[in-house]
mmCIF file of the N, C-alpha and C atoms, coordinates in Angstrom:
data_MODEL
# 
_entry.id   MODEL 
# 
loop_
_atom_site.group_PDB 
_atom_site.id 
_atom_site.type_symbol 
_atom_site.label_atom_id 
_atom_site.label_alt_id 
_atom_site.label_comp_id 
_atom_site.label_asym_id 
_atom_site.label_entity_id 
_atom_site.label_seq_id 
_atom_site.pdbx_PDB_ins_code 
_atom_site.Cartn_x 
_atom_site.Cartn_y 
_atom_site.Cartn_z 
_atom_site.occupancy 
_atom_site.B_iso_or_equiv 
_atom_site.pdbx_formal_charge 
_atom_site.auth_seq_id 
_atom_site.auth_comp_id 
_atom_site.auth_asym_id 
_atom_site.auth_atom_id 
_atom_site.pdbx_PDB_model_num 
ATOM 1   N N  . UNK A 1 1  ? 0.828  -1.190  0.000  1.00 0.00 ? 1  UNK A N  1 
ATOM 2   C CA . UNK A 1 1  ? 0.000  0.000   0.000  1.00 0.00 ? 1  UNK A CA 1 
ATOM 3   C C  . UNK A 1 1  ? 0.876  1.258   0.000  1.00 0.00 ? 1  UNK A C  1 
ATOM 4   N N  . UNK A 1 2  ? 2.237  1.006   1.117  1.00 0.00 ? 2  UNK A N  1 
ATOM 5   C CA . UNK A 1 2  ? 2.845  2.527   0.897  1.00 0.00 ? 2  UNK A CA 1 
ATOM 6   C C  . UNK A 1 2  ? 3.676  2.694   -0.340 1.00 0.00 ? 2  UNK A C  1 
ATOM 7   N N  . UNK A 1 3  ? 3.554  1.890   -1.198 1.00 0.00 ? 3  UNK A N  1 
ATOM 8   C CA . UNK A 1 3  ? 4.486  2.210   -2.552 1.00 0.00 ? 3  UNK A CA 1 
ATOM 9   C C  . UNK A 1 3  ? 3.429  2.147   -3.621 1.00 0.00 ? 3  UNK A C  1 
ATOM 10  N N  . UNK A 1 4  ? 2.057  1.809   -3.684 1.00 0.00 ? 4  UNK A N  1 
ATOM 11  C CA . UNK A 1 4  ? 0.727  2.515   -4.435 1.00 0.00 ? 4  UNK A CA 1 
ATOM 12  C C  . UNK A 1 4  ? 0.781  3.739   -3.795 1.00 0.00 ? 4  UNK A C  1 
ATOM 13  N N  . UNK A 1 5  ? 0.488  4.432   -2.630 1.00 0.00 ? 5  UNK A N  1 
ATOM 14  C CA . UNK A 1 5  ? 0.457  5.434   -2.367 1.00 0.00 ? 5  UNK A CA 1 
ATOM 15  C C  . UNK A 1 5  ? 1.645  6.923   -2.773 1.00 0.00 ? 5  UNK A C  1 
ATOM 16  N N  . UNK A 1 6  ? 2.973  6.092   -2.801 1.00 0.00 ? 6  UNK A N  1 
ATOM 17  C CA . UNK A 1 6  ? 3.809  6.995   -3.721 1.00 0.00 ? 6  UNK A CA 1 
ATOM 18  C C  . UNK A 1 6  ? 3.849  8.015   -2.528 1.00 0.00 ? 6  UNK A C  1 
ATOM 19  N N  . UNK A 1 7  ? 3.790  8.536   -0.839 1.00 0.00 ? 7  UNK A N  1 
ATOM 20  C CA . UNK A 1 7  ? 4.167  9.404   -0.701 1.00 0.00 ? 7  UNK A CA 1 
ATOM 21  C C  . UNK A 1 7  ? 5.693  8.981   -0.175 1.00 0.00 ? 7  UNK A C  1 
ATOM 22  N N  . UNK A 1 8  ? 6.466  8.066   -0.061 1.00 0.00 ? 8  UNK A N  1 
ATOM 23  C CA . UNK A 1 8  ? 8.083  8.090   0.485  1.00 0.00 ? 8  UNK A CA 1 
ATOM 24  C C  . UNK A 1 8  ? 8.813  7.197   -0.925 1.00 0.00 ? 8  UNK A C  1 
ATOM 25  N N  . UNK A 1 9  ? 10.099 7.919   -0.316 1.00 0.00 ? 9  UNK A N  1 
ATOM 26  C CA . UNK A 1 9  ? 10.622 7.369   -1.989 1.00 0.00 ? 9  UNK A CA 1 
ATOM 27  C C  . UNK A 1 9  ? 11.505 5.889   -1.665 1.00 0.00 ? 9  UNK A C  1 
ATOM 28  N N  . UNK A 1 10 ? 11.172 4.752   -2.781 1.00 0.00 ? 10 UNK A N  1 
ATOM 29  C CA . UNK A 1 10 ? 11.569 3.468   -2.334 1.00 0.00 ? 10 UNK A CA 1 
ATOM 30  C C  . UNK A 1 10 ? 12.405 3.453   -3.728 1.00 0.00 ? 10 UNK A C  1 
ATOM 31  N N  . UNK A 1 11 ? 13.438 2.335   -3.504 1.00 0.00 ? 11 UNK A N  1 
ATOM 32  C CA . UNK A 1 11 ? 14.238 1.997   -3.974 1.00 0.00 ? 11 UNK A CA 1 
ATOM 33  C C  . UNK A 1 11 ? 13.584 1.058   -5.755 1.00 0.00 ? 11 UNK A C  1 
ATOM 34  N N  . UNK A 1 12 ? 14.269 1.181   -6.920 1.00 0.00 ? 12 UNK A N  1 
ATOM 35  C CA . UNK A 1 12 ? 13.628 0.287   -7.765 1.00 0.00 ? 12 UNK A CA 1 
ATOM 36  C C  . UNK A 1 12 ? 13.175 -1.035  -7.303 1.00 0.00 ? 12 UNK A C  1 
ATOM 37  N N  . UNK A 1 13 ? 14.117 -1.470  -6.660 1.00 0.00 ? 13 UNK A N  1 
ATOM 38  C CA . UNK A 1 13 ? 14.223 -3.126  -6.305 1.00 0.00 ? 13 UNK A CA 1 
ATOM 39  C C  . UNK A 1 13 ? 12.915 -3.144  -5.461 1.00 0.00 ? 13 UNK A C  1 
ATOM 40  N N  . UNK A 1 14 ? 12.797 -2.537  -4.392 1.00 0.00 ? 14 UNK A N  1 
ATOM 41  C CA . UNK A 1 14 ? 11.844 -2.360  -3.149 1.00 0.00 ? 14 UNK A CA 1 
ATOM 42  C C  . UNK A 1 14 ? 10.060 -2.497  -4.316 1.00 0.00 ? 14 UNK A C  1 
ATOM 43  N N  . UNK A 1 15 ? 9.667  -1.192  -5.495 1.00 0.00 ? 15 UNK A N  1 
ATOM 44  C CA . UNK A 1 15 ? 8.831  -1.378  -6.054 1.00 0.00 ? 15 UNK A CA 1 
ATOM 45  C C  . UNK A 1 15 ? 8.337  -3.023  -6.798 1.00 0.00 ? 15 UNK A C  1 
ATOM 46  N N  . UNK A 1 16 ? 9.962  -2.954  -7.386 1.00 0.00 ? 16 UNK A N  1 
ATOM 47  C CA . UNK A 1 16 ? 9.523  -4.211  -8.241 1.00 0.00 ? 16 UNK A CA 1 
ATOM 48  C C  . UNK A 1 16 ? 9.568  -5.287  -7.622 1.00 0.00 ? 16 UNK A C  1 
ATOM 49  N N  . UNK A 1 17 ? 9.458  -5.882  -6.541 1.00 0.00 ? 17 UNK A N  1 
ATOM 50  C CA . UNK A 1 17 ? 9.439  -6.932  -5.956 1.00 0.00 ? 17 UNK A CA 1 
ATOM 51  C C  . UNK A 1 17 ? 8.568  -6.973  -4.664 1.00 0.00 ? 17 UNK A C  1 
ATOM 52  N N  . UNK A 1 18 ? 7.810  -5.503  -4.474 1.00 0.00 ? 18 UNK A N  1 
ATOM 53  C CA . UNK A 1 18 ? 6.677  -5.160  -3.786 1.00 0.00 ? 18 UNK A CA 1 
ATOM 54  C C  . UNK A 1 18 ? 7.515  -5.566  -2.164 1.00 0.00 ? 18 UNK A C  1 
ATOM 55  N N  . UNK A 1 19 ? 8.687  -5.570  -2.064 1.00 0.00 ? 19 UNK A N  1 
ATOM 56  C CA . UNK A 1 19 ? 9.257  -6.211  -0.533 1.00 0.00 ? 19 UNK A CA 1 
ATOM 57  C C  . UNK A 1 19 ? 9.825  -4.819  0.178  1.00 0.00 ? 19 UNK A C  1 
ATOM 58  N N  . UNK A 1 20 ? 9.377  -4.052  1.439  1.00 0.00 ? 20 UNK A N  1 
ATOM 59  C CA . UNK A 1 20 ? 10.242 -3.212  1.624  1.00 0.00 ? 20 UNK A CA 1 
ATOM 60  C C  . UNK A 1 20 ? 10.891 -3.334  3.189  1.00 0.00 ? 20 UNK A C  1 
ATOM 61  N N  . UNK A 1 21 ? 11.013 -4.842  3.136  1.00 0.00 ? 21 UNK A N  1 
ATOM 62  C CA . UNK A 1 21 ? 12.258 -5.075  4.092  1.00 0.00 ? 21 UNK A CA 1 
ATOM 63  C C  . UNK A 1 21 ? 13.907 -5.188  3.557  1.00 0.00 ? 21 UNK A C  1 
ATOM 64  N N  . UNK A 1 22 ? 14.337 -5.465  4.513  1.00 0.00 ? 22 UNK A N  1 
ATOM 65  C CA . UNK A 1 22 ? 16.253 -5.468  4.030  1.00 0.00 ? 22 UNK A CA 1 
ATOM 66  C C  . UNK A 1 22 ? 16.179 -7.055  4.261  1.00 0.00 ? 22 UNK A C  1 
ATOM 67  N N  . UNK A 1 23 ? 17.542 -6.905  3.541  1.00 0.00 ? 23 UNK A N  1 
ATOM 68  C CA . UNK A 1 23 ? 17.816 -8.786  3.082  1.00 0.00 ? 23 UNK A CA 1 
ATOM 69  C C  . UNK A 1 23 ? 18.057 -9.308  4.752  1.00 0.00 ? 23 UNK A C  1 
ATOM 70  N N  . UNK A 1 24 ? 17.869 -10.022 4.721  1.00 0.00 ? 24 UNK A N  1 
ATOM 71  C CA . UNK A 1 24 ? 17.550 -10.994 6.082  1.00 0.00 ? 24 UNK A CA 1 
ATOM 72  C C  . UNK A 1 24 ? 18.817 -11.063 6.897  1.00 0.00 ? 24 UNK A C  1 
ATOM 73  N N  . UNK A 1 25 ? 19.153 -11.648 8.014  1.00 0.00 ? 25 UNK A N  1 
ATOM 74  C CA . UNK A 1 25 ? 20.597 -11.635 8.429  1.00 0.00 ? 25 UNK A CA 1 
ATOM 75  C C  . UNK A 1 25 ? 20.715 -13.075 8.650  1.00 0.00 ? 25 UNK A C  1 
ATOM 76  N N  . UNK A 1 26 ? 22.004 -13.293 8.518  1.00 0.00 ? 26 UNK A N  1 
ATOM 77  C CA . UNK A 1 26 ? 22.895 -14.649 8.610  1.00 0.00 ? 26 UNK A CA 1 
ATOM 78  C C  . UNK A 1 26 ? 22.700 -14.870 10.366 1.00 0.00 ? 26 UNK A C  1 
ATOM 79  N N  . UNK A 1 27 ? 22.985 -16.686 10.001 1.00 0.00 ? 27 UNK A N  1 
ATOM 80  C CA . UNK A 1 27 ? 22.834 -16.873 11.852 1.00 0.00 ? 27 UNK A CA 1 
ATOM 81  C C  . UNK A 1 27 ? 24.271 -16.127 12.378 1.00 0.00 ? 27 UNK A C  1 
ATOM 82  N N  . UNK A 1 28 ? 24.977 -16.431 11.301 1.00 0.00 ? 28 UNK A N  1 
ATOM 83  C CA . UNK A 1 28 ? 26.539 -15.456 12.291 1.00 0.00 ? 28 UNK A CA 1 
ATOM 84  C C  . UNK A 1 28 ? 26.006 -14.261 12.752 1.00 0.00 ? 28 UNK A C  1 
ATOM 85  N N  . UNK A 1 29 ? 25.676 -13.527 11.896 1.00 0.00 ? 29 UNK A N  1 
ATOM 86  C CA . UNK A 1 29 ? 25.413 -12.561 12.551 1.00 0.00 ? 29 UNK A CA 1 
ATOM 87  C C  . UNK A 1 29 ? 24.246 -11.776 13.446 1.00 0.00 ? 29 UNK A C  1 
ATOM 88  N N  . UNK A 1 30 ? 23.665 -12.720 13.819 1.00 0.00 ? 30 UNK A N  1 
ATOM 89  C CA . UNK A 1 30 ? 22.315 -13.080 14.523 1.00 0.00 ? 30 UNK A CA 1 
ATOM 90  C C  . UNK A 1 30 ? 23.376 -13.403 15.631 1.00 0.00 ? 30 UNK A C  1 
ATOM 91  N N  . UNK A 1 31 ? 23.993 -14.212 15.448 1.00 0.00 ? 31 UNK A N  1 
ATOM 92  C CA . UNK A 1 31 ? 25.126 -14.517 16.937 1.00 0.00 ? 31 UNK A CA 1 
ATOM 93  C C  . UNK A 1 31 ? 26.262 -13.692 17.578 1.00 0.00 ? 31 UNK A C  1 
ATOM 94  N N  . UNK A 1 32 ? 26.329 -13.072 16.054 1.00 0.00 ? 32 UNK A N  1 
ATOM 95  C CA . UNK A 1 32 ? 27.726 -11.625 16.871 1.00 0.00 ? 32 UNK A CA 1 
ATOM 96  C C  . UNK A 1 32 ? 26.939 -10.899 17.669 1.00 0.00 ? 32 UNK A C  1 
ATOM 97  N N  . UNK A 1 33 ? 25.556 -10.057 17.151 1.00 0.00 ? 33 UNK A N  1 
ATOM 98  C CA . UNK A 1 33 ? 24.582 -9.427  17.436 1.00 0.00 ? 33 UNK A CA 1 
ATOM 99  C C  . UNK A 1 33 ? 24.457 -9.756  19.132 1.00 0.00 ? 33 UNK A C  1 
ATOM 100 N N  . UNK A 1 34 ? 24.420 -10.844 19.108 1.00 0.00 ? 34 UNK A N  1 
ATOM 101 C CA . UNK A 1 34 ? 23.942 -11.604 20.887 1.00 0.00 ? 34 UNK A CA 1 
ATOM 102 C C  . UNK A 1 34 ? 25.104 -11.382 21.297 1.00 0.00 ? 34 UNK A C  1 
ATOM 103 N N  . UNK A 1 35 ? 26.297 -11.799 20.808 1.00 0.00 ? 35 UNK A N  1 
ATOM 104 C CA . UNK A 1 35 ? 27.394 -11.544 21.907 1.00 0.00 ? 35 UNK A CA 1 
ATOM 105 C C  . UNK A 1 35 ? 27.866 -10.241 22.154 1.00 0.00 ? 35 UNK A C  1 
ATOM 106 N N  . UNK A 1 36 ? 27.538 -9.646  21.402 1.00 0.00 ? 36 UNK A N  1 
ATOM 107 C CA . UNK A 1 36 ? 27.982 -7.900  21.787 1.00 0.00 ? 36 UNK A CA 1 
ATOM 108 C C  . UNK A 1 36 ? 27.044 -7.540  22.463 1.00 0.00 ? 36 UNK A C  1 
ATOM 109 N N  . UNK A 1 37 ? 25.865 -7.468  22.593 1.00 0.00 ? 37 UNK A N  1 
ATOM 110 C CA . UNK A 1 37 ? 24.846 -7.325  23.147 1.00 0.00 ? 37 UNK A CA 1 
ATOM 111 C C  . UNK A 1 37 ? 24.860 -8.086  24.613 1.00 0.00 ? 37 UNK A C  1 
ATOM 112 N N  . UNK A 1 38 ? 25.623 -9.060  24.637 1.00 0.00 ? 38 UNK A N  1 
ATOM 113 C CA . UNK A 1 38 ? 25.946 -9.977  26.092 1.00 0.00 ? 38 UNK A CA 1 
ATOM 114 C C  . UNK A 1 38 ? 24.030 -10.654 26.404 1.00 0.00 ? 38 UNK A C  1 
ATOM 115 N N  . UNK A 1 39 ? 23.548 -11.112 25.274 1.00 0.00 ? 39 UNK A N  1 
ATOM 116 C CA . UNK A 1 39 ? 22.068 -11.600 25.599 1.00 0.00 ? 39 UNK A CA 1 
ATOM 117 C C  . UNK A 1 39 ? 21.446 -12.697 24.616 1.00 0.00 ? 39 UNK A C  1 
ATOM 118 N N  . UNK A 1 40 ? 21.031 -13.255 24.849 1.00 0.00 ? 40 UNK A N  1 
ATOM 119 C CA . UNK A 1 40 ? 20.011 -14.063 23.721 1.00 0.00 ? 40 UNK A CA 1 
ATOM 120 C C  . UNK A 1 40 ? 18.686 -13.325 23.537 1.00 0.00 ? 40 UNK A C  1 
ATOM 121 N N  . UNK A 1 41 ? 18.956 -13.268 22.269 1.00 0.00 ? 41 UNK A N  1 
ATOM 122 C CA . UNK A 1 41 ? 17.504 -12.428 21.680 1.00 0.00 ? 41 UNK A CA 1 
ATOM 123 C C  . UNK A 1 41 ? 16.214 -13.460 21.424 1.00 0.00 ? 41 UNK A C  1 
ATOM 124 N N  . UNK A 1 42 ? 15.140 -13.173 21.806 1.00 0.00 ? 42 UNK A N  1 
ATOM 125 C CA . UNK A 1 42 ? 14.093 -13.813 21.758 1.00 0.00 ? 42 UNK A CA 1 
ATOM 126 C C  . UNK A 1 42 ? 14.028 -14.595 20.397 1.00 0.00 ? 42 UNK A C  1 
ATOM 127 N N  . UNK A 1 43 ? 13.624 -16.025 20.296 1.00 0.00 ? 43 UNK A N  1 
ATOM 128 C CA . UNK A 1 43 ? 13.259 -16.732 19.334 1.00 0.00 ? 43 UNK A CA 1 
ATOM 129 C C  . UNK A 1 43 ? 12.571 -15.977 18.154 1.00 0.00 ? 43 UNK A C  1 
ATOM 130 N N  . UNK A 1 44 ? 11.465 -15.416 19.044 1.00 0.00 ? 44 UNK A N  1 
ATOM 131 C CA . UNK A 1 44 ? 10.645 -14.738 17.362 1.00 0.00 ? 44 UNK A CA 1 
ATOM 132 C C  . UNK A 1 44 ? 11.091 -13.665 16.768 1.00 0.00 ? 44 UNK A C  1 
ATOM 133 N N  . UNK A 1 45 ? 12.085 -13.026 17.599 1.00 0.00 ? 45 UNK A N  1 
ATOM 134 C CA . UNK A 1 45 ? 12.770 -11.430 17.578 1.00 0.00 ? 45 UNK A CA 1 
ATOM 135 C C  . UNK A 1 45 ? 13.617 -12.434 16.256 1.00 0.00 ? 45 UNK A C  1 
ATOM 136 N N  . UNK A 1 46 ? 14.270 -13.769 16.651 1.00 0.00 ? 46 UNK A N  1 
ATOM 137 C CA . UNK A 1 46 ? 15.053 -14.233 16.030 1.00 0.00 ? 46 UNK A CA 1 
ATOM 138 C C  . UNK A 1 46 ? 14.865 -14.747 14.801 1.00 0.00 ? 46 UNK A C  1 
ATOM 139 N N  . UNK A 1 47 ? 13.943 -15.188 14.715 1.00 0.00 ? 47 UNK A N  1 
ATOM 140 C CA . UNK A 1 47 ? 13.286 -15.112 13.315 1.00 0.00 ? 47 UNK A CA 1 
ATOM 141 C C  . UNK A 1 47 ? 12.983 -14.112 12.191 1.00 0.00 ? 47 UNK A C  1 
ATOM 142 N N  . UNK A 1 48 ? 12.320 -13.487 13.183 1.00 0.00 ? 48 UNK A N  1 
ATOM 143 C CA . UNK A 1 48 ? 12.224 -12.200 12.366 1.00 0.00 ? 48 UNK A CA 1 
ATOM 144 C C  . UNK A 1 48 ? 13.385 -11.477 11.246 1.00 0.00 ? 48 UNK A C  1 
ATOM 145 N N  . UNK A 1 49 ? 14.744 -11.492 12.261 1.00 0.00 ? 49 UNK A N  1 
ATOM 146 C CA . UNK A 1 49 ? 15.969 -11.304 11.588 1.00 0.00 ? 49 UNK A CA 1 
ATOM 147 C C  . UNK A 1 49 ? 15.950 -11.816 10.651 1.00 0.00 ? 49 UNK A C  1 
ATOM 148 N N  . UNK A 1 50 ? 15.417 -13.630 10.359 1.00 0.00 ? 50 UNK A N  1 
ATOM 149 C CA . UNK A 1 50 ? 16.055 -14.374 9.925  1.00 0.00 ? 50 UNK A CA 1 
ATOM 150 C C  . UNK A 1 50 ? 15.622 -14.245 8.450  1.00 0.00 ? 50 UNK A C  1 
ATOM 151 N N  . UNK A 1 51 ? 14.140 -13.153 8.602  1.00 0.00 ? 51 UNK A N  1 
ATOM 152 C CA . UNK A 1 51 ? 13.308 -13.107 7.525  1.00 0.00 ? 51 UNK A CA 1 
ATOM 153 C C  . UNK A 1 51 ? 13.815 -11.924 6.809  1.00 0.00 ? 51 UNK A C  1 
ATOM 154 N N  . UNK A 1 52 ? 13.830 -10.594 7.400  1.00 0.00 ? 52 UNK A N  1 
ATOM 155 C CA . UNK A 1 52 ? 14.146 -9.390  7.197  1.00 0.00 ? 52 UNK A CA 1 
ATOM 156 C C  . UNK A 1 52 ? 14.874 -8.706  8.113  1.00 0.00 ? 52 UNK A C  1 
ATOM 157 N N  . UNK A 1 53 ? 15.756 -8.214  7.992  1.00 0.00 ? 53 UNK A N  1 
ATOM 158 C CA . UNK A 1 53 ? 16.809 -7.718  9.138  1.00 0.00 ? 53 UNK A CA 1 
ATOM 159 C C  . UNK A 1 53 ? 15.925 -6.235  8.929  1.00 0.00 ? 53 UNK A C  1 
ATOM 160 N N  . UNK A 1 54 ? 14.741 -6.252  9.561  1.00 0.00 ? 54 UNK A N  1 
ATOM 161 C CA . UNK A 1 54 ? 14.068 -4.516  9.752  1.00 0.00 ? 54 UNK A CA 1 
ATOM 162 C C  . UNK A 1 54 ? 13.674 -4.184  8.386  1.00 0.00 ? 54 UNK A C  1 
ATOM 163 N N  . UNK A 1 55 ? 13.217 -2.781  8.324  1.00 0.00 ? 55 UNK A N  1 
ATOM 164 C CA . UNK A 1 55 ? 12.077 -2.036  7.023  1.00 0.00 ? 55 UNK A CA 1 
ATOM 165 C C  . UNK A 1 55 ? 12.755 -0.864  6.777  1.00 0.00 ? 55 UNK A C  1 
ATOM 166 N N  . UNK A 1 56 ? 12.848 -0.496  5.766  1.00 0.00 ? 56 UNK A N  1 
ATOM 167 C CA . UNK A 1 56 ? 13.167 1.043   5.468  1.00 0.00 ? 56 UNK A CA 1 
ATOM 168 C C  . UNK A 1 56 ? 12.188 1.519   6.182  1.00 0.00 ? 56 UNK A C  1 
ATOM 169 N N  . UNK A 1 57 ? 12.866 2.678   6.226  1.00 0.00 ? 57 UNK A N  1 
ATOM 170 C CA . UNK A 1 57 ? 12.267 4.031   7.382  1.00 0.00 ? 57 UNK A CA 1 
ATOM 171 C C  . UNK A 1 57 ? 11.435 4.704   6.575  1.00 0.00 ? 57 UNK A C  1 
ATOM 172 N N  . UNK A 1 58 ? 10.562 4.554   5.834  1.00 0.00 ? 58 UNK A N  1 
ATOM 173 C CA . UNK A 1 58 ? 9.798  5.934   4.527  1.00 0.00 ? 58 UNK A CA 1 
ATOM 174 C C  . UNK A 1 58 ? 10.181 7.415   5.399  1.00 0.00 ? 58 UNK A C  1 
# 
């Protein structure tokens, strides 16, 4: 809907593939992430990564 709507500006790739998350993260770095952090991040938090490492900001 926010890239029919056209008010924030997205990337070509982002339109043509209708996806406006970022490429997913590796378990490495799902694991550096925890050790710098000194924590285990929640399972679904962990997934989530595993899907999209977060959304552009419009």
């Amino acid at each position: 809907m926010a890239i029919l709507v056209n008010e924030f500006t997205f990337t070509p790739h982002q339109i043509k593939s209708d996806w406006l998350g970022n490429n997913p993260s590796t378990e490495t770095q799902i694991l550096e992430l925890e050790a710098r952090l000194g924590l285990s991040l929640p399972l679904d938090y962990r997934i989530f990564l595993s899907i999209t490492n977060g959304f552009s900001a419009p």
